[in-house]
MARBA-3410 file (N, C-alpha, C, O; in Angstrom, 1 decimal):
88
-177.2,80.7,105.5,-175.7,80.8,105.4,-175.1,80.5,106.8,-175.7,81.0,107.7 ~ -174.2,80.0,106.9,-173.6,79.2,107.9,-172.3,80.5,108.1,-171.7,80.7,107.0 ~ -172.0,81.3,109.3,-171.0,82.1,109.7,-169.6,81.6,109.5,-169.7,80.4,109.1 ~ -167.9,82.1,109.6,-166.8,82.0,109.9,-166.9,81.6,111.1,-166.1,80.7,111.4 ~ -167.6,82.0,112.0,-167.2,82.1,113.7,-168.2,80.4,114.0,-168.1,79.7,115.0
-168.9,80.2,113.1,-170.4,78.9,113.8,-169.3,77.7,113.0,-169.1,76.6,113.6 ~ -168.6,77.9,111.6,-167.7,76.7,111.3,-166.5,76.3,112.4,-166.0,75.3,112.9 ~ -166.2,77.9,112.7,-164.4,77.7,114.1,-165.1,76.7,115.2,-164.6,75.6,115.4 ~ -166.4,77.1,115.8,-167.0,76.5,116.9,-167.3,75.2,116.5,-167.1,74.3,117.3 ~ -167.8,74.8,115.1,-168.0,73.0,114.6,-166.9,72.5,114.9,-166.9,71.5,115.7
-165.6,73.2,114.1,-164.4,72.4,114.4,-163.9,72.2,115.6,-163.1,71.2,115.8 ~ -164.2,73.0,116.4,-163.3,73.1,117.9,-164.2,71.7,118.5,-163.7,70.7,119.1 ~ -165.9,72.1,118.1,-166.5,71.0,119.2,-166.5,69.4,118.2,-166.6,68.5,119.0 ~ -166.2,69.1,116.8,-166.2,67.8,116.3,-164.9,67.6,115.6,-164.9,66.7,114.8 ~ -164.0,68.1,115.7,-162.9,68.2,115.0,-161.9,67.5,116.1,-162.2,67.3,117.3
-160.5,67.1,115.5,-159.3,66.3,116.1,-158.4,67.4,116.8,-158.0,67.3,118.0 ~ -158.2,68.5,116.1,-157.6,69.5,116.2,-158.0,71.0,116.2,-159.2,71.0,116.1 ~ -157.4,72.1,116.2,-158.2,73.3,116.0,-158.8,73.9,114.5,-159.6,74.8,114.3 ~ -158.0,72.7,113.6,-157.6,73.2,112.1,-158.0,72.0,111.7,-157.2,71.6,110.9 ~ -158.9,71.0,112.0,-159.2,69.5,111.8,-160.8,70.1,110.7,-161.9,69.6,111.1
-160.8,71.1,109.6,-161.9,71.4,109.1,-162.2,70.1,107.7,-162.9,70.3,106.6 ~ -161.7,69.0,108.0,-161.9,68.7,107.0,-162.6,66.9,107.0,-163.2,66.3,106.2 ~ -161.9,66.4,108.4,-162.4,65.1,109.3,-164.3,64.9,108.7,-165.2,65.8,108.7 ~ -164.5,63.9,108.4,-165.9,63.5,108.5,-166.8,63.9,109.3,-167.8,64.5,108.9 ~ -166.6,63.6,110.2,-167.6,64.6,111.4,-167.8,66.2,111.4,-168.7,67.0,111.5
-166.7,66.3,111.5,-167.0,67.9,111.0,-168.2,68.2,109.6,-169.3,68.8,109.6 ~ -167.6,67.7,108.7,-168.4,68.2,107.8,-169.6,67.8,107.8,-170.5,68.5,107.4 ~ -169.8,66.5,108.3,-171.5,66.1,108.5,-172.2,67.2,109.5,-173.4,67.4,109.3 ~ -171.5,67.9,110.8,-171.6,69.2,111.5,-172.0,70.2,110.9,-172.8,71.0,111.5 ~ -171.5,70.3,109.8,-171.0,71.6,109.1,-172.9,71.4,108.5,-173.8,72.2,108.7
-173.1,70.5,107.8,-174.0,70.4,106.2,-175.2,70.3,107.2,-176.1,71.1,107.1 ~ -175.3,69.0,108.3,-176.3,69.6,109.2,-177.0,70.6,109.9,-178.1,70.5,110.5 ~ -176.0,71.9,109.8,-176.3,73.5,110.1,-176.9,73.7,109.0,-178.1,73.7,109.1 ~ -176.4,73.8,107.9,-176.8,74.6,106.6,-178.1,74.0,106.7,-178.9,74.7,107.4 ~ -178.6,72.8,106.3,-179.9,72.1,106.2,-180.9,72.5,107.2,-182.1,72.8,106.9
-180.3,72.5,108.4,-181.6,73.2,109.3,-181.8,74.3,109.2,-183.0,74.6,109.4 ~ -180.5,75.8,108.7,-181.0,76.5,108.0,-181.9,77.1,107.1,-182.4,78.2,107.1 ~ -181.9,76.0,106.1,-183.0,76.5,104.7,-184.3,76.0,105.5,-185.3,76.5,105.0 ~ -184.6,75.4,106.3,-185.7,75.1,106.7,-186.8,76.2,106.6,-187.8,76.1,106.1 ~ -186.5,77.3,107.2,-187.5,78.3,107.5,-187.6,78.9,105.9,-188.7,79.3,105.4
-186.4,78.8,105.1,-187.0,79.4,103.9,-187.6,78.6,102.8,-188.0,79.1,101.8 ~ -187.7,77.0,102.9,-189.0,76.6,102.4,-189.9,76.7,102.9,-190.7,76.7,102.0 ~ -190.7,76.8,104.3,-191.8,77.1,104.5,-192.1,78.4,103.7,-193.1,78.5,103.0 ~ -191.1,79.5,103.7,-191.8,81.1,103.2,-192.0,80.4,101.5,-193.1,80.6,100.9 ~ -190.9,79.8,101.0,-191.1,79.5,99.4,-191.3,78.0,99.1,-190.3,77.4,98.8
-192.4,77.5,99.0,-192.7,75.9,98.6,-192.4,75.9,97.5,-192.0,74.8,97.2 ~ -192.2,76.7,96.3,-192.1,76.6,94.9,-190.4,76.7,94.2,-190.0,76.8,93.0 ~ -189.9,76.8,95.4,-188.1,77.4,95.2,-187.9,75.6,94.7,-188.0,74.6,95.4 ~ -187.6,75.5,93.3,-187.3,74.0,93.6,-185.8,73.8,93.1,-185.2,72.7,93.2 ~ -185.1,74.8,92.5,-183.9,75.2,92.2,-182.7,74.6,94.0,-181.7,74.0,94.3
-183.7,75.4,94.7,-182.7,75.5,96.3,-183.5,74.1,96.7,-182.9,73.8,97.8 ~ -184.1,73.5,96.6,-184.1,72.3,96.8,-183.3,71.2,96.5,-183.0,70.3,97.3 ~ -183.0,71.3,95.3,-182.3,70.2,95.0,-181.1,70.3,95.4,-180.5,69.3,95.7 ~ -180.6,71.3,95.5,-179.7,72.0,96.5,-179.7,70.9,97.7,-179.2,69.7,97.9 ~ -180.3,71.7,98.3,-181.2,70.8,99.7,-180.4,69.5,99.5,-179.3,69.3,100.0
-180.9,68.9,98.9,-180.9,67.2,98.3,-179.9,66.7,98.2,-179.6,65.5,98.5 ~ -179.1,67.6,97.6,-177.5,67.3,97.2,-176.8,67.2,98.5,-175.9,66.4,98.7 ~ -177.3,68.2,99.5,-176.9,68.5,101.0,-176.7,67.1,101.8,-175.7,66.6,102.4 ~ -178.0,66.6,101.5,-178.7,65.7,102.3,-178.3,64.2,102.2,-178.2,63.4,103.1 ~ -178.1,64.1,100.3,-177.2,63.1,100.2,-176.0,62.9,100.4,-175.5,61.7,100.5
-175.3,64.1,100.6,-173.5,63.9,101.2,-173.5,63.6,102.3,-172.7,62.8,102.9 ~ -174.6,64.2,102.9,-174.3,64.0,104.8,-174.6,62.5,105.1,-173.9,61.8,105.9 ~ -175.6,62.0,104.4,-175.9,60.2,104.5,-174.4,59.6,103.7,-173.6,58.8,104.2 ~ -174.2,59.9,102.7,-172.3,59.0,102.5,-171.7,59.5,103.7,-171.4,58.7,104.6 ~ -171.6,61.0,103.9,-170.4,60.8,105.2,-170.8,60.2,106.3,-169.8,59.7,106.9
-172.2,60.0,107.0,-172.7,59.3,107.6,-172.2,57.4,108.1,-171.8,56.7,109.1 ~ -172.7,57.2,106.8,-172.5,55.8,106.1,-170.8,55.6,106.4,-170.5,54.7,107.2 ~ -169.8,56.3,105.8,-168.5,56.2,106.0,-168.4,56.1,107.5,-167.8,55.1,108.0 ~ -169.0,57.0,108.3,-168.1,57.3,109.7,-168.9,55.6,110.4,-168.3,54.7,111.0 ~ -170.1,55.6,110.1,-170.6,54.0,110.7,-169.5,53.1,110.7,-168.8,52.8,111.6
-169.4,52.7,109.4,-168.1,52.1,108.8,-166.9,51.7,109.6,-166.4,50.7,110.0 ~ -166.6,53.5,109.6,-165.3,53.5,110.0,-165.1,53.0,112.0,-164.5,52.1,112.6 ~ -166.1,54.2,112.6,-166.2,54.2,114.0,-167.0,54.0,114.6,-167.2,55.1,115.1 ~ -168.0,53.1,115.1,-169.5,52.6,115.3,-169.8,53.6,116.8,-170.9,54.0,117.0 ~ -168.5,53.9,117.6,-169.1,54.7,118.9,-169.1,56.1,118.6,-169.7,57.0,119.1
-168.0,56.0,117.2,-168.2,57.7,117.4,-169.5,58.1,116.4,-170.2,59.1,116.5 ~ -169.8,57.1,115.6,-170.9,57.7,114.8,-172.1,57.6,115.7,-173.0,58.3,115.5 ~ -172.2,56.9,116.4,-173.5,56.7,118.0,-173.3,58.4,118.9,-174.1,59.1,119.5 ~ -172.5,58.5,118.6,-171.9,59.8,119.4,-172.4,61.1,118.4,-173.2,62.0,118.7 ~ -172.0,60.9,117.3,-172.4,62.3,116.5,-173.8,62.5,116.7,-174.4,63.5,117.3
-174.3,61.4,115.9,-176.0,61.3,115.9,-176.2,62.1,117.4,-176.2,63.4,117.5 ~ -176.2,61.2,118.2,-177.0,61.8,119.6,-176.6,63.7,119.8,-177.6,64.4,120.0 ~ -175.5,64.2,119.6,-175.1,65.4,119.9,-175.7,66.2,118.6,-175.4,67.4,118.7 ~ -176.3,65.9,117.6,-176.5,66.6,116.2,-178.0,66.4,116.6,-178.8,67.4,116.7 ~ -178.4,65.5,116.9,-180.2,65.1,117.1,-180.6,64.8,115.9,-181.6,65.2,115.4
-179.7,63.7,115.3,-180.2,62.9,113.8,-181.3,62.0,114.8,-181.7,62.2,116.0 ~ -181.5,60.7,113.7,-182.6,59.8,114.1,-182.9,59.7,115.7,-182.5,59.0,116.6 ~ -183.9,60.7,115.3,-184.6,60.6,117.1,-184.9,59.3,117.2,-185.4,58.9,118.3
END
């Protein structure tokens, strides 16, 4: 679970404005927390396959919003990647 105070800090550090919670980058910020979160609880549960697809659903939004921001902004999406530590 992703805090009130770790979303304020996404938006302040990927966001336009203080209240910008809704900008593409943010939210790809946002879903890339959650995802690195469940990590440690599939190692404890390999058989959770309910919160996986979960997972999946995660994983697939963050690749459209991904895909959009390429689209839209080629330096800022060069920029998110590098600051997130997508494709090393």
């Amino acid at each position: 679970m992703i805090t009130k105070q770790e979303t304020e800090e996404l938006v302040k550090k990927f966001g336009k404005g203080p209240n910008d919670s809704g900008s593409a980058s943010v939210q790809v910020a946002i879903l890339t927390t959650r995802i690195n979160n469940l990590a440690p609880h599939f190692n404890s549960f390999k058989k959770d396959k309910h919160s996986q697809r979960g997972l999946l659903k995660m994983i697939g939004r963050r690749k459209a919003l991904l895909k959009y921001i390429q689209k839209k902004d080629q330096e800022g999406y060069t920029n998110l990647i590098k600051e997130l530590g997508l494709r090393k």
